[in-house]
Wavefront OBJ file of the C-alpha trace (Angstrom):
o trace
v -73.151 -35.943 -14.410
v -70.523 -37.262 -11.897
v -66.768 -36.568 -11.744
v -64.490 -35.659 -14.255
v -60.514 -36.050 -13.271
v -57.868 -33.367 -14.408
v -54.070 -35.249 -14.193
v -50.979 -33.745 -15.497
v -47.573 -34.768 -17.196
v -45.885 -33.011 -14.361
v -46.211 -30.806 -10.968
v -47.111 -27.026 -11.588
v -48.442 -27.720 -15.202
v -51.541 -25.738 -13.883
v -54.068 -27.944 -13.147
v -55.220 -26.164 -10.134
v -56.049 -23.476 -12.351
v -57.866 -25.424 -14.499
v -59.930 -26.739 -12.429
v -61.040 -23.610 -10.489
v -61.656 -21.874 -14.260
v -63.925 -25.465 -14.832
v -65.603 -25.466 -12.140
v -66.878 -21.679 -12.026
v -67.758 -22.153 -16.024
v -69.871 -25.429 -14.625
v -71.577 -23.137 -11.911
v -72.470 -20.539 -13.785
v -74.287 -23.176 -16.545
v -76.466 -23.963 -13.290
v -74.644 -27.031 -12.179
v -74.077 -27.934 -8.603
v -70.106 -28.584 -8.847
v -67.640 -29.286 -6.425
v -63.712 -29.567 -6.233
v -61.860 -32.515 -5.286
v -57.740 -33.470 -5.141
v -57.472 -37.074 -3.296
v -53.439 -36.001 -2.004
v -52.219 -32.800 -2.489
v -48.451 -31.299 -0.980
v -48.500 -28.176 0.557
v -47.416 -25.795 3.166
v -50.143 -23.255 1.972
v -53.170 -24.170 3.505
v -56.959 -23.088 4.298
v -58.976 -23.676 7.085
v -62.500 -24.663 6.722
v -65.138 -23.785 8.515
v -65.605 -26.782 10.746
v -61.992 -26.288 12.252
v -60.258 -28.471 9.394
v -57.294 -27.475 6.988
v -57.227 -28.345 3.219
v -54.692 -27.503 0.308
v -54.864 -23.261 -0.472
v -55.604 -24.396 -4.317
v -58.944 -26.383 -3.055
v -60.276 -23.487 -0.968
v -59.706 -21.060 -4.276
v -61.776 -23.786 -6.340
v -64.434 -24.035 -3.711
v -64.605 -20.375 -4.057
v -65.292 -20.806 -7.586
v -67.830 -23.314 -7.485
v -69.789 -20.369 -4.895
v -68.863 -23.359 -1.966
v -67.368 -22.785 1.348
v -64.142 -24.992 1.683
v -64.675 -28.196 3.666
v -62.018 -31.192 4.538
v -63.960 -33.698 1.988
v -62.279 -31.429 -0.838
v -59.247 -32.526 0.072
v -58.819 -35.476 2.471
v -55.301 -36.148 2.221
v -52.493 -33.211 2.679
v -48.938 -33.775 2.840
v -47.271 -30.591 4.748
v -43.226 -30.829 4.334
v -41.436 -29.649 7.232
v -37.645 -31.224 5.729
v -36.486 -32.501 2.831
v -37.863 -36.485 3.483
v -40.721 -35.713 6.196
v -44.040 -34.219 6.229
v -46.757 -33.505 8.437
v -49.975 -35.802 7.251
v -53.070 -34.429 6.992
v -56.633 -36.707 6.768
v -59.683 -35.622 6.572
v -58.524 -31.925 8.119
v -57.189 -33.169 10.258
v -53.058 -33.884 11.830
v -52.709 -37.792 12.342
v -48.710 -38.134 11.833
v -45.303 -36.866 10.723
v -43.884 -39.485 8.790
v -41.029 -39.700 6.633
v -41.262 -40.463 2.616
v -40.811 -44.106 3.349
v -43.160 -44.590 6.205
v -45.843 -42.606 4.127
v -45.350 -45.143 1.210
v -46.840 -47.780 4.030
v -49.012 -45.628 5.069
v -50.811 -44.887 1.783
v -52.704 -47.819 1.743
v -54.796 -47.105 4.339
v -55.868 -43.538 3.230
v -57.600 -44.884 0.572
v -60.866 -45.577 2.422
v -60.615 -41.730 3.650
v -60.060 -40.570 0.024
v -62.981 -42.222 -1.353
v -65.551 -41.604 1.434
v -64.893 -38.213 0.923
v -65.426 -38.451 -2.918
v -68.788 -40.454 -2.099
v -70.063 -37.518 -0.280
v -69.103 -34.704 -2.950
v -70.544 -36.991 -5.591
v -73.862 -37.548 -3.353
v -74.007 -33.766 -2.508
v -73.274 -32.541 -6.035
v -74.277 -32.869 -9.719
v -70.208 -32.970 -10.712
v -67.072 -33.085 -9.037
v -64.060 -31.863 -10.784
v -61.159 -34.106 -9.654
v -57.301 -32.848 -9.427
v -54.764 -34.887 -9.584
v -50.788 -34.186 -8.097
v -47.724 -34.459 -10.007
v -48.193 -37.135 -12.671
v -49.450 -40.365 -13.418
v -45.898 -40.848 -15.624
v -44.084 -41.461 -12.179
v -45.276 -45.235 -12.168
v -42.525 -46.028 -9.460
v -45.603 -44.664 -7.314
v -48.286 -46.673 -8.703
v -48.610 -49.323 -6.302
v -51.289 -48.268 -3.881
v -51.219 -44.556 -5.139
v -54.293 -42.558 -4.162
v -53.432 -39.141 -6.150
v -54.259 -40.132 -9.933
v -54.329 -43.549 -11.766
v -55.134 -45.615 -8.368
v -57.929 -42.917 -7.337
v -59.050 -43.081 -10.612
v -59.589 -46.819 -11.339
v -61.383 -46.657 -7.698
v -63.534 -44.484 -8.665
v -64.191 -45.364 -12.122
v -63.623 -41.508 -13.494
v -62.084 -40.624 -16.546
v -58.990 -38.701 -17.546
v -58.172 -35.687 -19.615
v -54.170 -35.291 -19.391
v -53.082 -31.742 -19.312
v -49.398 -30.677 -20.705
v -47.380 -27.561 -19.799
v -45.828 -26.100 -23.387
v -44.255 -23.581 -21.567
v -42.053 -25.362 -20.140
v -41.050 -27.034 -23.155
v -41.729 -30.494 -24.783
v -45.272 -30.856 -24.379
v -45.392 -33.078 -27.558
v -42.951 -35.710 -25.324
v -44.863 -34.780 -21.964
v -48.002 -36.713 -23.433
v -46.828 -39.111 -25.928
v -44.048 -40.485 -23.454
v -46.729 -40.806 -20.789
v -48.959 -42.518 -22.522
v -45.698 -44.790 -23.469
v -44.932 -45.611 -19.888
v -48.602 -45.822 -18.307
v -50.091 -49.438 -17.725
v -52.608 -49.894 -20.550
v -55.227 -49.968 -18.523
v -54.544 -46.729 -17.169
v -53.710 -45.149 -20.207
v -57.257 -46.978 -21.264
v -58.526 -44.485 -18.620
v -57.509 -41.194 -20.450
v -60.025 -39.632 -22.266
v -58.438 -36.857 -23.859
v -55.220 -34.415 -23.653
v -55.464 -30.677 -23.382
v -52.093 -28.575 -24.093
v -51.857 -25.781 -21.315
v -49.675 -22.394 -20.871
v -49.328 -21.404 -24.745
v -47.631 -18.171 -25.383
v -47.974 -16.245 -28.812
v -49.903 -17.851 -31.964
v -52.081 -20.894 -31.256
v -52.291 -21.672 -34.856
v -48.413 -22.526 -34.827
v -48.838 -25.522 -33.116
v -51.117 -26.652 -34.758
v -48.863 -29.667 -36.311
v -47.769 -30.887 -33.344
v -51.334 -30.696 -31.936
v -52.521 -33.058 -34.392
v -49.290 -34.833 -33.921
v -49.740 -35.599 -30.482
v -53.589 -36.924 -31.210
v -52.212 -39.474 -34.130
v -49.587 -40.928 -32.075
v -51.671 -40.999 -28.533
v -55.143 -42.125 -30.000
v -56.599 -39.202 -27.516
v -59.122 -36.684 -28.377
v -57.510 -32.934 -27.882
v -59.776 -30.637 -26.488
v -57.802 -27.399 -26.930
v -54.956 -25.340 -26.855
v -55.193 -22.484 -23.467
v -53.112 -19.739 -23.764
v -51.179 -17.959 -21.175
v -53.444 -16.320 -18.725
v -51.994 -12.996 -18.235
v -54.563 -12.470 -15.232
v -53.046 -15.736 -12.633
v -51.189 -13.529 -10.633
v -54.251 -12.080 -8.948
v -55.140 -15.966 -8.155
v -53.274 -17.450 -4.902
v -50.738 -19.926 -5.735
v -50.234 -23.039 -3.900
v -46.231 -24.156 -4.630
v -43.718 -21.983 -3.153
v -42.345 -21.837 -6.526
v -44.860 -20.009 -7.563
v -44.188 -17.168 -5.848
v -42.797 -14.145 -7.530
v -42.663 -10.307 -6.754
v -45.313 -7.928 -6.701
v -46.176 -6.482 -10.224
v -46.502 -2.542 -8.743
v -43.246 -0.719 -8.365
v -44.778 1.505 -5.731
v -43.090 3.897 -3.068
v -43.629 1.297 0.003
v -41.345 -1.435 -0.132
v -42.303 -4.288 1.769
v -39.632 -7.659 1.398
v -40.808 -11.199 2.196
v -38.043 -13.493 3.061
v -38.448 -16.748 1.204
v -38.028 -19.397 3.999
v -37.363 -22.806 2.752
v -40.240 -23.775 4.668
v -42.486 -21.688 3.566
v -46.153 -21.703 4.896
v -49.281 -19.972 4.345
v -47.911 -17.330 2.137
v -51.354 -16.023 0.888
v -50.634 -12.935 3.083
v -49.040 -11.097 0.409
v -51.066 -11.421 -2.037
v -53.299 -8.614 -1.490
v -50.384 -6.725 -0.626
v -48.915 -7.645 -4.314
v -51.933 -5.968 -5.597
v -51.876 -2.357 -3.821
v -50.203 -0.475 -6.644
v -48.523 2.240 -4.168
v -46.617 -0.896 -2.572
v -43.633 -2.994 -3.961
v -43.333 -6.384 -2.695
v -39.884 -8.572 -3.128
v -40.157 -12.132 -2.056
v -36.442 -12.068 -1.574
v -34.388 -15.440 -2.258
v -31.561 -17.224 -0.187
v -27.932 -15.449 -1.853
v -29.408 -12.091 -1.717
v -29.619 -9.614 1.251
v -32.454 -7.501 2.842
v -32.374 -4.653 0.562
v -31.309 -1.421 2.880
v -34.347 0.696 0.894
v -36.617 -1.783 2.499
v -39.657 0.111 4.516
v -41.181 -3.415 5.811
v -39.305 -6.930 6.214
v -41.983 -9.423 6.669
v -41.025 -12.745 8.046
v -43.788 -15.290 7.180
v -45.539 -18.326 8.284
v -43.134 -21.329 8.166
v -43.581 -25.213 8.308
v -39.778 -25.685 10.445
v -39.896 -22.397 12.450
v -36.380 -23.506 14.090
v -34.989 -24.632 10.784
v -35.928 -21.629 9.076
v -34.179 -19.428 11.832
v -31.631 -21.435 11.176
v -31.777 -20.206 7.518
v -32.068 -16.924 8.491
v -28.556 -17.182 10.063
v -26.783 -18.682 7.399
v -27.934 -16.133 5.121
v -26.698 -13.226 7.564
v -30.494 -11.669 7.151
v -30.355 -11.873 11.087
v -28.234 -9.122 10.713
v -29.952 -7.207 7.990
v -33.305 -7.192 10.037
v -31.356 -5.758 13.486
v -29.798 -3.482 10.917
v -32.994 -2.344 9.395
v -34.841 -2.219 12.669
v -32.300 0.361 13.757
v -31.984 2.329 10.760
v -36.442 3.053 12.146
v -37.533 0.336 9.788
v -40.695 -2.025 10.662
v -40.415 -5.717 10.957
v -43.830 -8.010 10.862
v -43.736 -11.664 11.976
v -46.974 -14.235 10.671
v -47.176 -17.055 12.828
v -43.361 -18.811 12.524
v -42.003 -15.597 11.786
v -43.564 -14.129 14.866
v -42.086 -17.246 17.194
v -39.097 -16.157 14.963
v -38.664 -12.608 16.676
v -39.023 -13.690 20.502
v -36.096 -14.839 22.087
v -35.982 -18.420 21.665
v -37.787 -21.247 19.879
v -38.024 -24.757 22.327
v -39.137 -27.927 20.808
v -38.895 -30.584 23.693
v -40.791 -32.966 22.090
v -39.307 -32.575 18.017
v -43.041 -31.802 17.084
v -41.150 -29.941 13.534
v -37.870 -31.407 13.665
v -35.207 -32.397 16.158
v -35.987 -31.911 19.533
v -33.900 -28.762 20.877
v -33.828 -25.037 21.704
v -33.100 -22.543 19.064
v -32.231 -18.441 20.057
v -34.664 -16.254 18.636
v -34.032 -12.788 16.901
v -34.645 -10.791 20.243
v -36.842 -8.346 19.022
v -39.213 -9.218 21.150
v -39.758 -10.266 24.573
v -41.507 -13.167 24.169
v -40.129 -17.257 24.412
v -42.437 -20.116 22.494
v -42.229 -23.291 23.122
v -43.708 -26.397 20.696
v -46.370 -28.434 21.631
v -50.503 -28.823 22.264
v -52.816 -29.187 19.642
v -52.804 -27.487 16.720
v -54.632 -24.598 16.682
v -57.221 -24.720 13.762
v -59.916 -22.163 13.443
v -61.458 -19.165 11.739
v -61.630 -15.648 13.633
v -62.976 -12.502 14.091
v -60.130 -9.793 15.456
v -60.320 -6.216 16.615
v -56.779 -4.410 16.395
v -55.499 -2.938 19.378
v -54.441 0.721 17.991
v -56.908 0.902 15.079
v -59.685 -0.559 16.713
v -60.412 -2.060 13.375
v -62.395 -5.467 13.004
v -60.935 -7.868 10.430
v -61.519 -11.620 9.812
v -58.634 -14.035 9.800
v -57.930 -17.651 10.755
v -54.766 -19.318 13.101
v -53.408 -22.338 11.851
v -50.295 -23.084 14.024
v -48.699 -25.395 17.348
v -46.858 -23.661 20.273
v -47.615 -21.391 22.997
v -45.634 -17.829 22.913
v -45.376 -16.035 26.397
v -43.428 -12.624 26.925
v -43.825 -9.312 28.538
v -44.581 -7.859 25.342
v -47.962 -9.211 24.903
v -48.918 -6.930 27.505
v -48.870 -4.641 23.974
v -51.166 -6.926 22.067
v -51.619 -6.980 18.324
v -54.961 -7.706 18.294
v -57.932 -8.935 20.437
v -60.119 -11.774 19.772
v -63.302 -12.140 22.312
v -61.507 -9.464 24.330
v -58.749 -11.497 24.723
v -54.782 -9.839 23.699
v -53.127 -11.672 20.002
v -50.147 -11.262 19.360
v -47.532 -8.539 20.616
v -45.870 -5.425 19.865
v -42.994 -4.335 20.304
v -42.364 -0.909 22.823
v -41.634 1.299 20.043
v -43.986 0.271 17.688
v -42.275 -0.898 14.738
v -41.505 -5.115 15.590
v -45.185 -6.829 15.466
v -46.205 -10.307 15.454
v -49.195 -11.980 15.295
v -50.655 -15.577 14.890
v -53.289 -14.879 12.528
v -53.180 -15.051 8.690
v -55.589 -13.509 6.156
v -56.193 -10.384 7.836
v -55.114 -8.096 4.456
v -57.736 -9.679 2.348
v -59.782 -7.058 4.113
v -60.279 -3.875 2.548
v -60.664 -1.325 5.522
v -57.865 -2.908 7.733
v -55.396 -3.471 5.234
v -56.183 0.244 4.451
v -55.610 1.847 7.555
v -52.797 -0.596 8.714
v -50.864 0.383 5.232
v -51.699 3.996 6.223
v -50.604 3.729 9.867
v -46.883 2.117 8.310
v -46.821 5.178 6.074
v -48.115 3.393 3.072
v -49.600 4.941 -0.204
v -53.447 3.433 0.201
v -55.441 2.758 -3.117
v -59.443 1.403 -3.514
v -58.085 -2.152 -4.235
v -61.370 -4.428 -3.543
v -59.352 -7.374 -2.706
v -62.366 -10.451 -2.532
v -64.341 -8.936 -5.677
v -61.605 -8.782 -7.838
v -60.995 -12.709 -7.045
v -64.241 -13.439 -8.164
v -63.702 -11.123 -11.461
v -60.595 -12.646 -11.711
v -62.459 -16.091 -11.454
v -64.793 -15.301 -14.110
v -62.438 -14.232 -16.395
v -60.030 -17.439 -16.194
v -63.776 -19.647 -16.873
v -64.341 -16.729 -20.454
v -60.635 -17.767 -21.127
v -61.539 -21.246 -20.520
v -64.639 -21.749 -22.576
v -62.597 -19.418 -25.080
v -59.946 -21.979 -25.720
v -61.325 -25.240 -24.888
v -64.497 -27.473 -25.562
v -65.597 -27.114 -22.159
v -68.923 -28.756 -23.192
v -67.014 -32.066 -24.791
v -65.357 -32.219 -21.324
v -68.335 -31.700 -18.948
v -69.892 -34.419 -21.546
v -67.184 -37.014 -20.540
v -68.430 -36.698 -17.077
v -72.077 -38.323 -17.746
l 1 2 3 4 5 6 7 8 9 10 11 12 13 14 15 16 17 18 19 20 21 22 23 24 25 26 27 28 29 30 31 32 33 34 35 36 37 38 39 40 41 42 43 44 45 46 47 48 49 50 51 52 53 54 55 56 57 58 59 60 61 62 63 64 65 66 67 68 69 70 71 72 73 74 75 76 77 78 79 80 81 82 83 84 85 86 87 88 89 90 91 92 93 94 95 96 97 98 99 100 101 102 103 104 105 106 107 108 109 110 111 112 113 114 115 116 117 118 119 120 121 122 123 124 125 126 127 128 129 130 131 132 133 134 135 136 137 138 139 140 141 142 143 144 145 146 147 148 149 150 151 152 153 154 155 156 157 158 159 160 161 162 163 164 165 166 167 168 169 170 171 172 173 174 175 176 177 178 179 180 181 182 183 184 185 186 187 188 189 190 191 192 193 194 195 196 197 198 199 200 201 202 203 204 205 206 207 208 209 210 211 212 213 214 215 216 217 218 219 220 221 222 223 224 225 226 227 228 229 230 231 232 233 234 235 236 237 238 239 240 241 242 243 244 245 246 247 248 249 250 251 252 253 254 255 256 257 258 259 260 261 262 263 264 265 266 267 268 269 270 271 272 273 274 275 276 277 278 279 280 281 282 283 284 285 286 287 288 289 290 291 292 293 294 295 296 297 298 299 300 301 302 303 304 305 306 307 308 309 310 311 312 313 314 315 316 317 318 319 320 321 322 323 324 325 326 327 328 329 330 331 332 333 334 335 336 337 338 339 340 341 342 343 344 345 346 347 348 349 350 351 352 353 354 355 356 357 358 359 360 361 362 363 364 365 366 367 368 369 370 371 372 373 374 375 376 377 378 379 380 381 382 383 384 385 386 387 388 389 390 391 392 393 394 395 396 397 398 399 400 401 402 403 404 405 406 407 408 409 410 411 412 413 414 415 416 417 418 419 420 421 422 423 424 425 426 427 428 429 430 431 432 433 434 435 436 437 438 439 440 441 442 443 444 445 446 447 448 449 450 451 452 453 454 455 456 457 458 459 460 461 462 463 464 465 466 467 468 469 470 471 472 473 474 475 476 477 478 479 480 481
């Protein structure tokens, strides 16, 4: 075997899914797999092991495939931080900001990255599933693309095309892309698979074979909805949505335009004595609201900006004195000091922006990145808990004299005097069990027996039974020899 390359008719059709359900139905036939996406955009990232940061969706297939996430998954990441820039990502690694135009130019010369990295998957493992980003349909992009039909004629895989018939028109997604593709890309599609299907499979059953007679391409199944995603980490912002529990602890996530790292809540989502809200622009901070997180973000000034227009400023200083809690994750805790400073436009415009004052504590933009995995202690609980910081700036105050959390002795984060503002660098610390217990406890949370990393794995294996339900998963690990 080598590599096998899912592309889709569109962004969010599900192909990340797919491929992590793929690759832990090839792992548990015995095969050495790996995941691979050549470009992928976004703000919710993973860091590996060796310091690097890859694409959320890569790290969840990498869990799949029993593999520990590494850069060569995913050598090229595009974070935005506006509407017509992003941070670029190579190898793990920040080399630029650059604007959509000046990324066009740029392209070319990431190829060589994205295909060393694919050399050493393929020479490690016996497969590598490849993921490819938005569609091959937009051919304005072909020229020097790196994400789907250019990767693929570099590296000589082949193509299944996944549609979305949820969102409508599947039968159009696939014919019309096959319409508009070069022919020797659309040469380079095996096979079509229709994803997302809700109710009777048999129904569509026409347009199934429809879609084969005008296309030429071999189906290789219908997949229902999975009913289970949820439990899954998504990577677009869109994908977002409100916890499924309606439990007595109401915890509400503002939805920052810029977004980042907003795994956090998702083992929160699952604790069925909490209710999370991941509350929209146009709406305010609900006043029954026992925790308003503000999360990681990608334009920490910008955002605050946001915040403003929306008037949620004043719903937090409201809430805050009405003896509600506030938590800040990495922007959102340079978010609650008392100013934001960007001399150097490192996210944006270069500038000062006031803070929400709820704690004493200025940050200013700038250094490198910091990029690693960590082992914390918190301060009050004198809990461990594993986590990782992925973030620029310094933040200096009087009140991280009340630390968060230590790592190597040393004080994270700060708190505010009477206990209820706290803000902390670190993500991923409530995918562990104990500490999210007690910390949920100490906020006057309901606290259940949620096993939060075993029922990913259950989860895992259920989307691969679904999988190998639905599809041929044998024709399309065949393809790949």
């Amino acid at each position: 075997m080598t590599a096998l390359m899912l592309q889709g008719t569109g962004s969010n059709v599900g192909k990340s899914m797919l491929v992590a359900g793929l690759c832990r139905a090839a792992r548990r036939r015995g095969i050495s797999v790996a995941p691979f996406k050549p470009q992928n955009m976004s703000n919710n990232a993973a860091v590996a092991g060796d310091g690097s940061e890859i694409g959320r969706a890569q790290a969840l297939q990498a869990r799949a495939c029993g593999l520990a996430p590494h850069s060569d998954m995913n050598p090229v990441l595009l974070k935005p931080e506006s509407e017509t820039g992003a941070q670029v990502i190579v190898q793990g690694k920040r080399v630029a900001t650059a604007r959509a135009g000046a990324y066009a130019r740029l392209k070319p010369q990431l190829l060589g990255a994205v295909t060393g990295s694919f050399a050493r998957l393929k020479a490690a493992h016996d497969l590598v599933i490849v993921e490819g980003a938005g569609s091959p349909a937009e051919i304005n992009l072909r020229r020097n693309d790196i994400a789907n039909m250019g990767f693929a004629e570099a590296a000589g895989v082949p193509v299944v095309l996944c549609g979305d018939i949820d969102r409508g028109g599947v039968i159009a997604q696939i014919v019309g892309t096959q319409a508009v593709l070069d022919p020797a890309d659309a040469g380079r599609v095996a096979g079509f698979l229709i994803n997302k299907f809700r109710g009777d499979p048999a129904l569509f059953e026409d347009g199934y074979r429809a879609v084969e007679a005008r296309t030429g391409w071999r189906g290789f199944g219908v997949v229902p909805w999975f009913p289970e995603a949820w439990r899954l980490p998504a990577e677009d912002a869109l994908d977002i949505a409100d916890g499924p529990h309606r439990g007595a602890f109401h915890v509400v996530c503002l939805r920052l335009a810029r977004i980042a790292n907003f795994d956090d809540l998702d083992p929160l989502s699952q604790e069925p004595g909490v209710r999370v809200t991941m509350l929209p622009p146009g709406r305010p901070i609900p006043a029954d609201a026992d925790l308003v997180i503000l999360p990681g973000s990608k334009s920490t000034r910008g955002d605050l900006d946001l915040i403003r227009r929306e008037g949620w400023d004043i719903d937090i200083l409201a809430h805050h004195r009405r003896g509600g809690r506030v938590l800040g994750l990495c922007g959102g805790y340079q978010m609650l000091g008392r100013s934001v400073s960007d001399p150097q436009g490192i996210e944006g415009l270069p500038g000062d922006t006031p803070g929400l004052g709820l704690l004493d504590l200025t940050t200013v933009m700038g250094g490198d990145k910091s990029l690693r995995e960590v082992t914390a202690r918190h301060d009050t609980l004198d809990l461990p808990f594993a986590g990782y910081e992925i973030h620029i700036g310094r933040t200096e105050g009087p009140d991280r004299a009340r630390p968060f959390a230590r790592i190597d002795g040393k004080p994270e984060g700060a708190v505010s005097a009477d206990g209820r503002v706290t803000g902390s660098y670190l993500h991923g610390m409530f995918a562990e069990d104990a500490f999210r217990g007690a910390w949920l406890a100490a906020q006057g949370a309901p606290v259940s027996d949620l096993a939060y990393e075993a029922t990913l794995d259950l989860t895992l294996d259920a989307l691969a039974d679904h999988l190998e339900a639905h599809l041929d998963v044998e024709g399309l690990l065949a393809l790949a020899r």
